[in-house]
N, C-alpha and C positions, 0 to 999 in steps of 0.2 A: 841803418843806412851805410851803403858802400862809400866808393871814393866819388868827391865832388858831386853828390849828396843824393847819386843814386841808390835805390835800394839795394841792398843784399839777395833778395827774391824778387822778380819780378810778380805784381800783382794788379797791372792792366798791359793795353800794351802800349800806354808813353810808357810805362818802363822799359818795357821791351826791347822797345825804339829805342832810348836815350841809352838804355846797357850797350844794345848791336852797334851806335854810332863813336863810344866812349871803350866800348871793347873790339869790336870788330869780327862780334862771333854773335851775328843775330838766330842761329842756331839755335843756339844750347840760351838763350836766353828764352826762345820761344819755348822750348820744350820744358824749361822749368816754369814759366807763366803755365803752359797747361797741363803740368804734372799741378800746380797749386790750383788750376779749377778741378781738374777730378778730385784732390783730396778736399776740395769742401762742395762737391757735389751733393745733392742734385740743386744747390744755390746756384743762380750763375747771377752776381752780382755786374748790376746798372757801371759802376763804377769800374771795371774790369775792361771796355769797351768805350766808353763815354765820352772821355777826354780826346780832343784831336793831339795822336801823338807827332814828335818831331821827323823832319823828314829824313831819312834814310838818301844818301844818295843815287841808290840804284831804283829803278822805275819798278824792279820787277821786287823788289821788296817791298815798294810801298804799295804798290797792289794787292800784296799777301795778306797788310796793315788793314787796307780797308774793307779786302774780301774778311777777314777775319772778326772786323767789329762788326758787318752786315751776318754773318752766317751765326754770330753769336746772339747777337738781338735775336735774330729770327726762333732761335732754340731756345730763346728765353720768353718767347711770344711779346716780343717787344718791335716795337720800330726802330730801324738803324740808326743811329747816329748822324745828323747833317754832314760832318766833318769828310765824312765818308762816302759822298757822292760830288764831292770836291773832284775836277777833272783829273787832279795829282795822283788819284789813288786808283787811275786805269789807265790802262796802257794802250796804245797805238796798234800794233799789232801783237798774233798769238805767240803766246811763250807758254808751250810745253815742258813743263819740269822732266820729265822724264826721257825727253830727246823726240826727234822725231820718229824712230823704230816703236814708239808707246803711245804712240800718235793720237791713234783710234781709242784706246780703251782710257787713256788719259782725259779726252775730253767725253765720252761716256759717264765717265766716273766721278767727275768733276761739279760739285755742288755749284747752284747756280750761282750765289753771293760773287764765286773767286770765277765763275765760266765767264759772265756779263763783262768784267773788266780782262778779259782775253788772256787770263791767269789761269792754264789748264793744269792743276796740280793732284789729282786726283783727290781719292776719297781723304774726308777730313773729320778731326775729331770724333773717331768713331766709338774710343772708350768712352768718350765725355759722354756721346749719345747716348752708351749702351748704360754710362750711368744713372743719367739725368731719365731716360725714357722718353727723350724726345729727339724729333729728327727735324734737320730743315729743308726746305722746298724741293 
């Protein structure tokens, strides 16, 4: 355990959350939560998604939060999470991660899980897939 009794690795995403809101660098907290599911792929542990995590203050974070436990259930042939169909974890209008010049291939490319909550981030998780050998919807 880290400081104020976060982990050291993230390994769902309340970790995730509770690092990005305790550090301020939801980033690199994401990417090590899913550097730690590729290294125990093709598991994708219930636990990892499950928990409703803490809220992020920005709208288009927690939309990432709950695209992220929907797109992983699905790759795990499970059902999403309740927590995660919470109105909190979708957004109002579209946010294009990659501006609006990426517009079109952005929401193209954009798995449905993070599309439906107006989260155009494009393609996601794609080592995991090409780990696990499964895709979702």
């Amino acid at each position: 355990m880290g400081a104020e009794g976060i982990p050291a690795r993230p390994r769902s995403l309340a970790d995730v959350a509770a690092r990005a809101i305790h550090t301020g660098d939801y980033t690199s907290a994401m990417k090590e939560f899913i550097d730690t599911l590729i290294a125990e792929a093709p598991v994708l542990p219930e636990s990892a998604y499950a928990t409703r995590p803490p809220l992020p203050e920005s709208a288009v974070l927690r939309a990432h939060l709950g695209g992220m436990a929907e797109h992983l259930a699905a790759l795990a042939g499970r059902a999403a999470p309740d927590w995660c169909r919470e109105p909190v974890f979708f957004l109002d209008a579209p946010h294009v991660m990659a501006g609006a010049h990426a517009d079109a291939i952005m929401r193209a490319q954009t798995p449905p899980a993070f599309a439906r909550r107006n989260l155009f981030c494009g393609p996601v998780l794609l080592k995991l897939e090409a780990v696990t050998g499964r895709r979702s919807g």
